[in-house]
C-alpha positions, 0 to 999 in steps of 0.5 A: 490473516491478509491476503497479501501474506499468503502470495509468494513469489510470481503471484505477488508479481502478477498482483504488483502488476495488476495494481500498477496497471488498473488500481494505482491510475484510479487511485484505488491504492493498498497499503503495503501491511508489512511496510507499516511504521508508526511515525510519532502519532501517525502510521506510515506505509507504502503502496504495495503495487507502486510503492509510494507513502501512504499515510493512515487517516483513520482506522482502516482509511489510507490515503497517498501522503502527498507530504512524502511523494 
């Protein structure tokens, strides 16, 4: 199970936060797994903390999809 599931409400908050704050500057991004769409023969989703696309490179290797932001 993903640690993402098991937040609810203020701890998804401060997680959001905290990527907005250190990870997403640095470029250190994480998929949203709920958000995540096959889109022809690539899977799209989004970034958890500040929501912008993302894009699977290859199994377990996402990266923002600058197609998309």
């Amino acid at each position: 199970m993903d640690f993402e599931d098991d937040k609810h409400g203020f701890l998804r908050i401060l997680d959001s936060l905290y990527g907005r704050m250190f990870r997403c500057p640095r470029g250190k991004h994480k998929r949203s797994s709920s958000h995540i769409r096959k889109t022809g023969d690539q899977y799209t989703s989004r970034c958890r903390s500040c929501r912008k696309p993302m894009v699977r490179i290859s199994k377990r290797n996402w990266a923002l999809d600058d197609r998309r932001a």
